[in-house]
ROSE-4610 file (N, C-alpha, C; in Angstrom, 1 decimal, always signed):
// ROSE-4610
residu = [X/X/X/X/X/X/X/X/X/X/X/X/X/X/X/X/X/X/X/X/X/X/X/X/X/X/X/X/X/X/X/X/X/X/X/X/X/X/X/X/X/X/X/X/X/X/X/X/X/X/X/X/X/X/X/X/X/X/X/X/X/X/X/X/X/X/X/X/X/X/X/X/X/X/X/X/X/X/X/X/X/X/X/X/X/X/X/X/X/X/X/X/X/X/X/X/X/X/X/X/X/X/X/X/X/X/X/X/X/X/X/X/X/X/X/X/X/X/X/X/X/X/X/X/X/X/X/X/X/X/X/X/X/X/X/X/X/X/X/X/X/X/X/X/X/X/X/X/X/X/X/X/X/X/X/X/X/X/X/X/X/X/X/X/X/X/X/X/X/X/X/X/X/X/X/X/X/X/X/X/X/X/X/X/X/X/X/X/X/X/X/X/X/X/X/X/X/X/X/X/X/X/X/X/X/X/X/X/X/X/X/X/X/X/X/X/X/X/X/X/X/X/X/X/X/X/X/X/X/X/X/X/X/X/X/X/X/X/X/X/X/X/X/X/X/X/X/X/X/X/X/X/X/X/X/X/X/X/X/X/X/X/X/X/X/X/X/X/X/X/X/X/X/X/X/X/X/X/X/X/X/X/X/X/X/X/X/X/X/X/X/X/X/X/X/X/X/X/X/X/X/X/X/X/X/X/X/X/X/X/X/X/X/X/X/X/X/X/X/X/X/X/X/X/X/X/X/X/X/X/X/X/X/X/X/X/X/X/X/X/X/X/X/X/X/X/X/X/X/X/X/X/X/X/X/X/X/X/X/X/X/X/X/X/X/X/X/X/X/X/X/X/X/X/X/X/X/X/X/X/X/X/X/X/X/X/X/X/X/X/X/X/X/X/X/X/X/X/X/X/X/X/X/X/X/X/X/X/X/X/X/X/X/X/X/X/X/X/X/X/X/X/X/X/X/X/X/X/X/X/X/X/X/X/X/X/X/X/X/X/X/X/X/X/X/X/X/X/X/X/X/X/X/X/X/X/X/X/X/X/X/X/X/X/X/X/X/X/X/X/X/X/X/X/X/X/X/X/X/X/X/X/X/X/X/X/X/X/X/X/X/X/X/X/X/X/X/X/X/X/X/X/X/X/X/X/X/X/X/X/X/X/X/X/X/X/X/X/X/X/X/X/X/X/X/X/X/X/X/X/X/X/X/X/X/X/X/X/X/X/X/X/X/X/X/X/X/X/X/X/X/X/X/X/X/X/X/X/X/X/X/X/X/X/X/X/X/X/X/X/X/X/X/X/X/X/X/X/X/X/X/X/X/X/X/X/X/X/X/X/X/X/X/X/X/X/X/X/X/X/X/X/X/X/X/X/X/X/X/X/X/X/X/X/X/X/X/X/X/X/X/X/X/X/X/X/X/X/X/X/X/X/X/X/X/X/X/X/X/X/X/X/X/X/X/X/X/X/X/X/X/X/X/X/X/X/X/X/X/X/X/X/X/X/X/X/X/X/X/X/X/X/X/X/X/X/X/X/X/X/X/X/X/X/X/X/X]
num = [1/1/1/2/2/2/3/3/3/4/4/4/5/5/5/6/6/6/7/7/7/8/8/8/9/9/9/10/10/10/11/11/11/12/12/12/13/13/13/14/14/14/15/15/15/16/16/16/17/17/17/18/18/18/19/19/19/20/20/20/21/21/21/22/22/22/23/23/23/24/24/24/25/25/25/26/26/26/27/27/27/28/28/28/29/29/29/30/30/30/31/31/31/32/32/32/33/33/33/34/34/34/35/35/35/36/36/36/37/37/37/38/38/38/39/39/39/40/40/40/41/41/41/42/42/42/43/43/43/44/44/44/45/45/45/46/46/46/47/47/47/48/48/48/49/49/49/50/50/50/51/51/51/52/52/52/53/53/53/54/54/54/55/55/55/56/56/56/57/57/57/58/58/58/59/59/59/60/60/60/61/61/61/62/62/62/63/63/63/64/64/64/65/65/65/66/66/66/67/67/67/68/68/68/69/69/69/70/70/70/71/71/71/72/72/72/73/73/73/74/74/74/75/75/75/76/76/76/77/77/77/78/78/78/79/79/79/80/80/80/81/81/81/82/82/82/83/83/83/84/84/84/85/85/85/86/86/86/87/87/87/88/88/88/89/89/89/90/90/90/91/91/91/92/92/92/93/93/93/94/94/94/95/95/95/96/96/96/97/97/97/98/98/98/99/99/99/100/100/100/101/101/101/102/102/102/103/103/103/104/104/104/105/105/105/106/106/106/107/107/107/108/108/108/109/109/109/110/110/110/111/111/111/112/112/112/113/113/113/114/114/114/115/115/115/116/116/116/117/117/117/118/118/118/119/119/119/120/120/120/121/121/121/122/122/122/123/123/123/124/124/124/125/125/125/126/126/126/127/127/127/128/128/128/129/129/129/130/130/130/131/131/131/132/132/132/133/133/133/134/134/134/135/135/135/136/136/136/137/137/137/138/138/138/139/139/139/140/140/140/141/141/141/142/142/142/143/143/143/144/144/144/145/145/145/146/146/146/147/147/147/148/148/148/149/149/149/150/150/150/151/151/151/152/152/152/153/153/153/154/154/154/155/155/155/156/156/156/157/157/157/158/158/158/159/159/159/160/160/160/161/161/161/162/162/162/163/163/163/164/164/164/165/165/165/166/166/166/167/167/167/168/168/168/169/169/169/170/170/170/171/171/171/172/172/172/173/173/173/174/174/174/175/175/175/176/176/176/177/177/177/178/178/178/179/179/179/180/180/180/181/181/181/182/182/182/183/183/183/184/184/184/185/185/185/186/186/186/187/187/187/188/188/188/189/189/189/190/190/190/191/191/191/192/192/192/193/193/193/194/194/194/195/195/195/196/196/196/197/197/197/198/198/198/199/199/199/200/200/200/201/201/201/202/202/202/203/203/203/204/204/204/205/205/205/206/206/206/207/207/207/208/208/208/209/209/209/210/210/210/211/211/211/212/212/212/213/213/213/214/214/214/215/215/215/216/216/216/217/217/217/218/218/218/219/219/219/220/220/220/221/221/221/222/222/222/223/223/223/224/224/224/225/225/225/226/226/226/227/227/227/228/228/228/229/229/229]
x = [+31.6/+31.0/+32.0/+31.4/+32.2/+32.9/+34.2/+34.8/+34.5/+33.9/+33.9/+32.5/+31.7/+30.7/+30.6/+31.3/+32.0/+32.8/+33.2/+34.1/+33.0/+32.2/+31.3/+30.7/+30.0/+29.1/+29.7/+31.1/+32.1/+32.2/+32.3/+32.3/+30.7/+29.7/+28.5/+28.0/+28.5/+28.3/+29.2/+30.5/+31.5/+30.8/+30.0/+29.3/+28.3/+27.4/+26.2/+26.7/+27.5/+28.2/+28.8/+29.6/+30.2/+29.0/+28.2/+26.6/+25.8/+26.1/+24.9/+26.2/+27.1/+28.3/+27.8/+28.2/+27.8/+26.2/+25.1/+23.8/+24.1/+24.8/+25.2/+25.8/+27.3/+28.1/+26.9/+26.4/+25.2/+24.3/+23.6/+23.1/+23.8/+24.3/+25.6/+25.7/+26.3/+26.7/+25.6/+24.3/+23.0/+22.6/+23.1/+22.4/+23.6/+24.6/+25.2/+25.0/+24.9/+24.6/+23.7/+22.4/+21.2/+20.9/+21.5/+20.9/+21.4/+22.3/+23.5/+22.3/+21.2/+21.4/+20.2/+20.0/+19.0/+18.2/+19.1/+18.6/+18.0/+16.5/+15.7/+16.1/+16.9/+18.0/+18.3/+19.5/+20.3/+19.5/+18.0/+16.8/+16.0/+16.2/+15.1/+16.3/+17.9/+18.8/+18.7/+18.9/+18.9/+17.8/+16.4/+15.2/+15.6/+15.7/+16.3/+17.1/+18.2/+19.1/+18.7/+17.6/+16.8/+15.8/+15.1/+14.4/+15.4/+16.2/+17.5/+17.4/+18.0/+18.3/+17.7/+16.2/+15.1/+14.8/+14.9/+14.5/+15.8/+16.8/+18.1/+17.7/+17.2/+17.4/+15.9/+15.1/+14.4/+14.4/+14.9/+15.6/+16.4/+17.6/+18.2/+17.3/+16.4/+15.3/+14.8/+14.4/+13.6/+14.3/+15.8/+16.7/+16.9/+16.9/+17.7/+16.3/+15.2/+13.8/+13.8/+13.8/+14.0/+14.9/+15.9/+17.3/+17.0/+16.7/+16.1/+14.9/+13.9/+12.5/+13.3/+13.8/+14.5/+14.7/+16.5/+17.4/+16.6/+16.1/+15.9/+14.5/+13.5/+12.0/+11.1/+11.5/+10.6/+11.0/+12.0/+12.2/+11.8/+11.1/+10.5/+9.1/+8.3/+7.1/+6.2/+5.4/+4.3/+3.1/+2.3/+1.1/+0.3/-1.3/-2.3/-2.2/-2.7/-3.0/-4.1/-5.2/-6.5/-5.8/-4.8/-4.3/-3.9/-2.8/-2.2/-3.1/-4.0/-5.1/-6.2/-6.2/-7.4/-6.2/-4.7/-3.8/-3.9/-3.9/-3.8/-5.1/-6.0/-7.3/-7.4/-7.4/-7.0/-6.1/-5.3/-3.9/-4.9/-5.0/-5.6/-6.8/-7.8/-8.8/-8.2/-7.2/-7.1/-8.2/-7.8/-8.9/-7.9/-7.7/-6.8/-7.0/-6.1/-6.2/-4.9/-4.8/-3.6/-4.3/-3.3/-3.8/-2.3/-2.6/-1.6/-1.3/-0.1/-0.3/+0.5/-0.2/+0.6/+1.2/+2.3/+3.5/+3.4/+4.9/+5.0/+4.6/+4.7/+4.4/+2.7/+2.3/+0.7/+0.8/-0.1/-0.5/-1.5/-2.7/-3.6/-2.8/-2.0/-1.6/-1.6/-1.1/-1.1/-2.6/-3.7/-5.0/-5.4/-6.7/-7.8/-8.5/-9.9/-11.2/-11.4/-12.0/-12.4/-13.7/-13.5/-15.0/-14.0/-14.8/-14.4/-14.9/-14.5/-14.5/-14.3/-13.4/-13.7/-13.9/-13.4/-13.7/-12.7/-13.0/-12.1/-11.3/-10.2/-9.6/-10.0/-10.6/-10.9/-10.6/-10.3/-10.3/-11.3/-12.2/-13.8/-13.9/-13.9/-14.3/-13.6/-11.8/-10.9/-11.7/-12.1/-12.2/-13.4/-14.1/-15.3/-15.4/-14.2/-14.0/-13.5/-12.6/-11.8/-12.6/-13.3/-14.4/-14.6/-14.9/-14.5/-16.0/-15.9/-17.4/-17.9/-17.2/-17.6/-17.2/-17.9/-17.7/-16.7/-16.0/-15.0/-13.6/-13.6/-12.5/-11.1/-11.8/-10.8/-9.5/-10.1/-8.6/-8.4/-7.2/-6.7/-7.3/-7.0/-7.2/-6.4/-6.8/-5.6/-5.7/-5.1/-5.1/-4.2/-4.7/-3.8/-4.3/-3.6/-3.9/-4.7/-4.0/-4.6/-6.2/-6.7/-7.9/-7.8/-9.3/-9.7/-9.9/-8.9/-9.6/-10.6/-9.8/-10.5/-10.4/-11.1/-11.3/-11.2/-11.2/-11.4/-10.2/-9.2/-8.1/-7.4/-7.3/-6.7/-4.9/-4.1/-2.7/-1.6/-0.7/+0.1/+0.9/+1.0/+1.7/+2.8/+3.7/+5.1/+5.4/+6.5/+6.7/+6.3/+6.1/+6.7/+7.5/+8.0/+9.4/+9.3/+10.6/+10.8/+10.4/+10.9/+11.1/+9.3/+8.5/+7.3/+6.6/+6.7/+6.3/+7.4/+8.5/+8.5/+7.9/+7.5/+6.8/+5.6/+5.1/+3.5/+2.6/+3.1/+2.8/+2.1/+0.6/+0.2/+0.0/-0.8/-1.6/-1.3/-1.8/-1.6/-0.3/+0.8/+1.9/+2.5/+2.3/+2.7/+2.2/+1.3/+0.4/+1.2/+1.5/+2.2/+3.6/+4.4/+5.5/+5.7/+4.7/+4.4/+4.6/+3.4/+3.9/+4.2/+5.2/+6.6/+7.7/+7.2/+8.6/+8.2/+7.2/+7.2/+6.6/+6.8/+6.3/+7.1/+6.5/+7.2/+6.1/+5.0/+4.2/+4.6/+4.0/+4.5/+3.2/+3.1/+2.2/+2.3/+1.0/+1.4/+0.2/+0.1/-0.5/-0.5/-1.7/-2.5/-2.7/-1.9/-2.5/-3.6/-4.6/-5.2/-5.1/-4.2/-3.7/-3.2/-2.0/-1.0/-1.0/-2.0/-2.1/-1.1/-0.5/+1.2/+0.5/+1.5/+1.8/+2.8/+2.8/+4.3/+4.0/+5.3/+5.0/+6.4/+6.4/+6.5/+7.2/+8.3/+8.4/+9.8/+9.9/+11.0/+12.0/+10.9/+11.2/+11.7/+11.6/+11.7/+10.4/+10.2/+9.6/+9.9/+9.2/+9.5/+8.3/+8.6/+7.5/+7.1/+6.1/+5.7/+6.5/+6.2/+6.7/+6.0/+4.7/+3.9/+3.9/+4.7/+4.6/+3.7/+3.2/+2.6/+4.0/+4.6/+5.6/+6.3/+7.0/+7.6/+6.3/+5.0/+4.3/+3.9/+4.7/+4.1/+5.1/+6.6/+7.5/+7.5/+6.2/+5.7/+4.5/+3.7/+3.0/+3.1/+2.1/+2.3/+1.9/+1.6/+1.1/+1.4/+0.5/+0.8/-0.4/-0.4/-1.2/-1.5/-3.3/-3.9/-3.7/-4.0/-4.0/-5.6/-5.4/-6.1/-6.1/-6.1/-6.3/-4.9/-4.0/-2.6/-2.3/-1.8/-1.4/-0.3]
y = [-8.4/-7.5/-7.6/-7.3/-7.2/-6.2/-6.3/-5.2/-4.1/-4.9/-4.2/-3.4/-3.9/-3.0/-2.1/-2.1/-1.0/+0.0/-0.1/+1.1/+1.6/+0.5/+1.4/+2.1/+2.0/+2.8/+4.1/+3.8/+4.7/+6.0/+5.2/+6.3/+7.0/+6.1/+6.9/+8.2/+7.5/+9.0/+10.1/+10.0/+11.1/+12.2/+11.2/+11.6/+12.4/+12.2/+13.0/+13.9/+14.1/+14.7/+16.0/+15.6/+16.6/+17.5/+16.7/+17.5/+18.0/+17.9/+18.7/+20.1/+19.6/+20.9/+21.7/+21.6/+22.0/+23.2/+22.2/+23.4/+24.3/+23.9/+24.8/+26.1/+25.8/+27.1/+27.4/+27.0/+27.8/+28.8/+28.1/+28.9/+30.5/+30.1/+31.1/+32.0/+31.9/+32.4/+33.6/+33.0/+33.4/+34.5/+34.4/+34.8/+36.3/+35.9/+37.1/+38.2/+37.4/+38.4/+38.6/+38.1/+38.4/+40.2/+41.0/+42.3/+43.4/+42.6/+43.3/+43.2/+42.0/+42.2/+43.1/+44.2/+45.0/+44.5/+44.0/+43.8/+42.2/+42.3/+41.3/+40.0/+40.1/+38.7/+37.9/+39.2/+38.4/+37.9/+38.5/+38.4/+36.3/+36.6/+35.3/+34.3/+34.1/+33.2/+32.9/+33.8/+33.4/+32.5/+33.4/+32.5/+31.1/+31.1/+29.5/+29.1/+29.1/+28.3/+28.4/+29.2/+28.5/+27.6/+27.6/+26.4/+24.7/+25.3/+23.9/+23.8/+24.2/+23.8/+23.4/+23.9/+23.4/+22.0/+21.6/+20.5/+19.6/+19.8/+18.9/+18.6/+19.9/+19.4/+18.0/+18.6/+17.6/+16.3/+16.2/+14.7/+14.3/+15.2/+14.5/+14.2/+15.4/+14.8/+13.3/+13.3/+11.7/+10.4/+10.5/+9.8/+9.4/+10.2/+10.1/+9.8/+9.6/+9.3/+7.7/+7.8/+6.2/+5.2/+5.7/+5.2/+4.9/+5.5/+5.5/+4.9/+4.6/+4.0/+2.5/+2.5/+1.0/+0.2/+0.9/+0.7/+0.4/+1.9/+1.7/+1.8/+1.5/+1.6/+0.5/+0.1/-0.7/-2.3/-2.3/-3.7/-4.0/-3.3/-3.6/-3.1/-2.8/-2.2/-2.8/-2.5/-3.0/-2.1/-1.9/-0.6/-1.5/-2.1/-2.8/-1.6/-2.4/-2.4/-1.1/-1.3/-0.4/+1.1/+0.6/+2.3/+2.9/+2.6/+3.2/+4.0/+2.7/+3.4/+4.6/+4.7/+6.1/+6.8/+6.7/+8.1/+8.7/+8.2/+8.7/+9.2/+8.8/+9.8/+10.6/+10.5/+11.4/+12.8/+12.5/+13.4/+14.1/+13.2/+13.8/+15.0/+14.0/+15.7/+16.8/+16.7/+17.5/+17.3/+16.0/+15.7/+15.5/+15.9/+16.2/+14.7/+14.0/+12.9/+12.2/+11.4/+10.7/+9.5/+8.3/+6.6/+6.0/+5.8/+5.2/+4.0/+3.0/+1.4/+1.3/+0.4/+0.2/-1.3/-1.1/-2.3/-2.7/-3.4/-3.9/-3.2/-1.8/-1.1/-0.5/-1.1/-1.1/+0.2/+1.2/+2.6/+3.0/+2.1/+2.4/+3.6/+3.5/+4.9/+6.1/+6.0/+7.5/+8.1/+7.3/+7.6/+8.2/+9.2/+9.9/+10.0/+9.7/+9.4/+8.8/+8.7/+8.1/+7.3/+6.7/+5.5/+4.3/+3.2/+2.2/+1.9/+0.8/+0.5/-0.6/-1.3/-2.6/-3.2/-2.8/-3.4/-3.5/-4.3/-4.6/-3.8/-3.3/-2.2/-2.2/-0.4/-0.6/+0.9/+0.9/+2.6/+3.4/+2.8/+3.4/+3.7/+3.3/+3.7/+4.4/+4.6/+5.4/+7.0/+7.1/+8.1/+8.8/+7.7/+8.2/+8.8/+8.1/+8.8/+10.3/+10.1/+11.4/+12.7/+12.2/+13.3/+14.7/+15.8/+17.0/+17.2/+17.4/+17.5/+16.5/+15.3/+14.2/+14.1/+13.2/+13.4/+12.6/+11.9/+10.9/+11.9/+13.2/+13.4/+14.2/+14.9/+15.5/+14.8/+13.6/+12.7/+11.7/+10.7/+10.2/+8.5/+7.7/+6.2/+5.4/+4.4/+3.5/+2.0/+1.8/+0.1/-0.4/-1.8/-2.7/-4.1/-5.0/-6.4/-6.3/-5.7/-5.4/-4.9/-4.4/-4.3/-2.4/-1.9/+0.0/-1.1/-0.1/-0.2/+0.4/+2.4/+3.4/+4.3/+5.2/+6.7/+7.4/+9.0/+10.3/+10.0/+10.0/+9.7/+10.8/+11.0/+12.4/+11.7/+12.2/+11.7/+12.6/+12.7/+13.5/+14.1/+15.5/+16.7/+16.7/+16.9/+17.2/+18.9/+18.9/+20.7/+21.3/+22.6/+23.2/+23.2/+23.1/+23.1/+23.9/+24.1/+25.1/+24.9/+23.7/+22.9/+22.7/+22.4/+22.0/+23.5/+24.4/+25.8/+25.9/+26.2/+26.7/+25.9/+24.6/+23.3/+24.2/+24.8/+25.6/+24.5/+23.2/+22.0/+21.9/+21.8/+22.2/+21.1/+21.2/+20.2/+18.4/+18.5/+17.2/+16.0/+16.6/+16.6/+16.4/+17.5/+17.7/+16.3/+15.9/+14.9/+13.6/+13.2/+12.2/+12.1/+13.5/+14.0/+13.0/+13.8/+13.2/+11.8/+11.2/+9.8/+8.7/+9.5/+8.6/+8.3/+9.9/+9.9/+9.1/+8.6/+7.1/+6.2/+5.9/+4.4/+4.2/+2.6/+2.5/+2.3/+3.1/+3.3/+3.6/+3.6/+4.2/+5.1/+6.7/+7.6/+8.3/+7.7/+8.8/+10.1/+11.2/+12.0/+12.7/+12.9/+13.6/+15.1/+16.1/+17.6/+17.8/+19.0/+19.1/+20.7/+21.2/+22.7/+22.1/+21.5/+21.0/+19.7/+18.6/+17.5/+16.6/+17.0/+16.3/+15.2/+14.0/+13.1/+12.4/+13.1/+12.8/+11.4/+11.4/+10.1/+10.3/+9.7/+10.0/+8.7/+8.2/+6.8/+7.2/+6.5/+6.1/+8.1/+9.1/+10.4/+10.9/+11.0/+11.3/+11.5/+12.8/+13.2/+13.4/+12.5/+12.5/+13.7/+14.8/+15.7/+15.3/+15.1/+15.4/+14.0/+12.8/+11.8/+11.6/+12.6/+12.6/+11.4/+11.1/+10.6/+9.3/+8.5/+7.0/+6.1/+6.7/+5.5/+4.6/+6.3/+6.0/+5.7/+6.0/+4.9/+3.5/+3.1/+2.3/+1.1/+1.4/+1.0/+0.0/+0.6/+0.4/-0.5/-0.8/-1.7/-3.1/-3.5/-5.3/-5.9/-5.5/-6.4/-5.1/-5.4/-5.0/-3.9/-2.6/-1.7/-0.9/-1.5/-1.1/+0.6/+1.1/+2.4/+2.6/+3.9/+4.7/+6.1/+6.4/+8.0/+8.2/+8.4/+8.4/+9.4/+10.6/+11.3/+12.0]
z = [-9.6/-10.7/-11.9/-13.1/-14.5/-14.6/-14.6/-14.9/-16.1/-16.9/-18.5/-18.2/-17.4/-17.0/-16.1/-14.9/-14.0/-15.2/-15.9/-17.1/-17.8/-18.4/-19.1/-18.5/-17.1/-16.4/-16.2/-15.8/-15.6/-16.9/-17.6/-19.1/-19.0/-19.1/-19.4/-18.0/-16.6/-15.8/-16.3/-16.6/-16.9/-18.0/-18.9/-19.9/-19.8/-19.1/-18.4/-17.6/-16.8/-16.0/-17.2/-17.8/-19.0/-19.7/-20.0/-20.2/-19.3/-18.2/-17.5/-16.9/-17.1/-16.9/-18.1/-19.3/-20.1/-20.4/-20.4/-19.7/-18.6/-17.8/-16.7/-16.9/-17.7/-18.7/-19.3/-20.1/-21.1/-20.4/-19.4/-19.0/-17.8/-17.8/-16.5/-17.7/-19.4/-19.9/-20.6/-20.7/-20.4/-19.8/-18.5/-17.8/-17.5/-18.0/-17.9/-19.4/-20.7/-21.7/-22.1/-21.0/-21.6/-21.6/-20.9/-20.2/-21.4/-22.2/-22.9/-24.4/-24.6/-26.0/-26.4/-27.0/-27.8/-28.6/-30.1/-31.5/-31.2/-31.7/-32.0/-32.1/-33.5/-33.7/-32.8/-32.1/-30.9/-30.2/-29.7/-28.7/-29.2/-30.4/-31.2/-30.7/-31.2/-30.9/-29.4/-28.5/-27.1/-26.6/-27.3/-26.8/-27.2/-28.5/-29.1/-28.1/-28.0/-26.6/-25.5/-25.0/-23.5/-24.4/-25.3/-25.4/-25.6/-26.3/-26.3/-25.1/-24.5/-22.7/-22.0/-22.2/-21.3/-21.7/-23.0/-23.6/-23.3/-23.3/-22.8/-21.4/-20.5/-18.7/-19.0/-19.7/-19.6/-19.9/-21.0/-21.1/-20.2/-19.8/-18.6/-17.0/-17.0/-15.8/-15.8/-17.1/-17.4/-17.6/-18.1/-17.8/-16.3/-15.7/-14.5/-14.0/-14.0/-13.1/-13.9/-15.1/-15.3/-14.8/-15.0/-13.9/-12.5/-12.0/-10.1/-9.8/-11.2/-11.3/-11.0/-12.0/-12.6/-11.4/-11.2/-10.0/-8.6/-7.9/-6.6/-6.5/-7.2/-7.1/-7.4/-8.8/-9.3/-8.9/-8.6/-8.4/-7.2/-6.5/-5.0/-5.0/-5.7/-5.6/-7.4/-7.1/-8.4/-8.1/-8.7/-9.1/-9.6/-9.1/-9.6/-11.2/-12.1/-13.4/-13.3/-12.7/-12.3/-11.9/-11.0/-10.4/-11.6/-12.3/-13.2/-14.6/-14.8/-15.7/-15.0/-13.9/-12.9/-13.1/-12.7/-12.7/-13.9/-14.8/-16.2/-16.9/-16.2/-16.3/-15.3/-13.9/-13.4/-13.4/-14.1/-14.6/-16.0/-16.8/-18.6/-17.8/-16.9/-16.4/-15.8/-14.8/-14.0/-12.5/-12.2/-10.8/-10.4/-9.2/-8.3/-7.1/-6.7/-6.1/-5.4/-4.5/-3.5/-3.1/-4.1/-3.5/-2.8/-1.4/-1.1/-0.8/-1.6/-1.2/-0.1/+0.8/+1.8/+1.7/+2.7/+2.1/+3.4/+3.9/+5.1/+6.7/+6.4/+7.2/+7.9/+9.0/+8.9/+9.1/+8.4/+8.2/+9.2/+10.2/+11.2/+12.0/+12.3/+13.6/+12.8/+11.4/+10.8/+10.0/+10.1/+9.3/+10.0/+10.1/+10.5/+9.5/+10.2/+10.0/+8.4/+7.7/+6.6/+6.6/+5.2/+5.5/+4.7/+5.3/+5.0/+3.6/+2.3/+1.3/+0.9/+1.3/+1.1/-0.3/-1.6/-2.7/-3.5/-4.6/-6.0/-6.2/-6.9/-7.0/-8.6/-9.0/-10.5/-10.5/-11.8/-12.3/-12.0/-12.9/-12.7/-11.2/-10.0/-9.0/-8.1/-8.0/-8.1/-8.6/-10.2/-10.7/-10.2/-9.8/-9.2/-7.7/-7.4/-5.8/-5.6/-6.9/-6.8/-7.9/-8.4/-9.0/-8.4/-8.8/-8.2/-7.2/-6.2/-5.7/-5.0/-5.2/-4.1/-2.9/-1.9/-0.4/-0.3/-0.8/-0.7/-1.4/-1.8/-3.0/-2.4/-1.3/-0.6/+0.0/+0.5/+1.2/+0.7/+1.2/+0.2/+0.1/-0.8/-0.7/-0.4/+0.3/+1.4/+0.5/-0.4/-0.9/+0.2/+0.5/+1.2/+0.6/+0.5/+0.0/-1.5/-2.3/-3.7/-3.4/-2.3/-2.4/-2.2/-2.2/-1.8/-0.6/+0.3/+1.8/+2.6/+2.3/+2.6/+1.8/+2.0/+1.0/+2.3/+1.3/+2.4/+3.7/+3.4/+4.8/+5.0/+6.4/+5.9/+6.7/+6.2/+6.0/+7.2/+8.0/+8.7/+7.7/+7.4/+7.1/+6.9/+5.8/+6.4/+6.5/+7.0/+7.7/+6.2/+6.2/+5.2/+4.2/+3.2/+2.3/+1.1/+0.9/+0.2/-1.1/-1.4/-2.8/-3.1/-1.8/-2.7/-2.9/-2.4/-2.4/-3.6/-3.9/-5.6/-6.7/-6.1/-7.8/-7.5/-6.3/-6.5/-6.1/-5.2/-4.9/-3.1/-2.7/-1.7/-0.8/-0.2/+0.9/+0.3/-0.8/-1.0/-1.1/-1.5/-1.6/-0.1/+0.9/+2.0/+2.9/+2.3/+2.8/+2.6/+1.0/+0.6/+0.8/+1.4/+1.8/+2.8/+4.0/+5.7/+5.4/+4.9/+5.2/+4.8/+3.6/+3.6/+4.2/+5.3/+6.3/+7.0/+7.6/+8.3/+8.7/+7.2/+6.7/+5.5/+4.8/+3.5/+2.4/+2.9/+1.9/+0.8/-0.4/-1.9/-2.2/-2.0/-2.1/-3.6/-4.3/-5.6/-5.8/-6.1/-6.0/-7.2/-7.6/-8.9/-9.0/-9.0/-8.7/-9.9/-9.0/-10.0/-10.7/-10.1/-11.2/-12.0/-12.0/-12.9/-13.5/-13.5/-13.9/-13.8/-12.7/-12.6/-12.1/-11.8/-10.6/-10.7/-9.4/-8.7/-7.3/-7.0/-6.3/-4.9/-3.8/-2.4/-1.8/-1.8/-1.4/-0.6/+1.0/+1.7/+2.0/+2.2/+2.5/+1.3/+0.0/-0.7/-2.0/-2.2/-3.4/-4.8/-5.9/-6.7/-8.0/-7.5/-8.5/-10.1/-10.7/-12.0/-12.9/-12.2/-13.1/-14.9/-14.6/-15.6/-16.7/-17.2/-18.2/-18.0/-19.3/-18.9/-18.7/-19.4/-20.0/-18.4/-17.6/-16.6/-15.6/-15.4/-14.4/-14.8/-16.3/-16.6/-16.1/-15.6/-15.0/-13.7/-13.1/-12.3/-11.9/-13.3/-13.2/-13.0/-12.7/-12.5/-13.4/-14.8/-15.6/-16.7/-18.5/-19.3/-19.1/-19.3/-19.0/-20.3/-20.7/-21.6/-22.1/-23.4/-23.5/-23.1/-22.1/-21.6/-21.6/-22.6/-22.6/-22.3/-22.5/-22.0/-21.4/-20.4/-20.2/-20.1]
């Protein structure tokens, strides 16, 4: 490895690191003089420094989801062109939906019931699966071999957790949770309170990647504007 690149990397964590210490004092310091202040002013400034902060952690959120997209995600995984354009209308409505691609790992032991499908992979018929009211919308979609395998699948559960109960994150989640824990599927999941999607890969959840930009990291080809999310 380059040495001159091992230092610089070195410099830029110390860096981020010094900043997210930083929001941390802020907010600690926050949270001790908020109770103390009366006058309006002081009240308008503080609101101002939680919205600074909120807007710093979030940049550092999206940083650090680009970084781990990059690094440990994308260089092993690709998103047909089709999927990425349904998430992003799925996300812009608020249709609530879970497409899982399966990789090296055959997924038959973890499925219940569904219907078979068998077709092209296209946005249009993704959106139409997951439409609110349809008999196919509830469970999730199984791509394998760039193709829709199945619809309506219902997926193994993972326990409980804390973390998806404070995102306010249910069934669905719990669903792309489960089976990541075992398999190497890559589950991504569309809420439909929150228009998030978040994504599920190797026991780990990744909540509210929202943006196009970062699913767009992901694609296998150049991915038209669609309504962007």
């Amino acid at each position: 490895m380059n040495p001159l690149n091992d230092r610089r990397a070195l410099r830029e964590e110390e860096t981020f690191l010094s900043q997210l210490d930083q929001l941390e004092y802020q907010v600690a310091q926050i949270c001790r003089d908020a109770p103390c202040f009366r006058q309006c002013s002081r009240l308008n400034d503080l609101l101002q420094k939680v919205y600074e902060i909120r807007v710093g952690l979030n940049q550092i959120e999206t940083d650090l989801l680009q970084t781990h997209l990059k690094c440990c995600i994308s260089p092993s995984i690709q998103v047909p062109e089709e999927v990425i354009l349904a998430l992003s209308k799925l996300s812009e409505k608020r249709h609530g939906g879970i497409i899982v691609l399966e990789r090296e790992d055959s997924l038959v032991k973890y499925l219940q019931g569904g219907v078979d499908i068998d077709a092209a992979i296209s946005a249009p018929m993704l959106e139409a699966i997951f439409y609110p009211g349809s008999v196919l919308h509830d469970g999730a979609v199984i791509i394998r071999e760039s193709r829709i395998w199945k619809a309506n699948i219902l997926l193994p559960l993972s326990p409980h957790s804390e973390k998806l109960d404070a995102l306010g994150l249910g069934s669905r989640h719990r669903a792309a949770l489960g089976l990541s824990t075992v398999s190497d599927a890559l589950i991504i999941v569309v809420s439909e309170e929150k228009g998030w999607i978040s994504m599920a890969f190797r026991s780990q959840l990744y909540p509210n990647l929202g943006t196009f930009a970062l699913l767009d990291k992901l694609a296998d080809g150049p991915v038209k504007d669609a309504g962007r999310s």
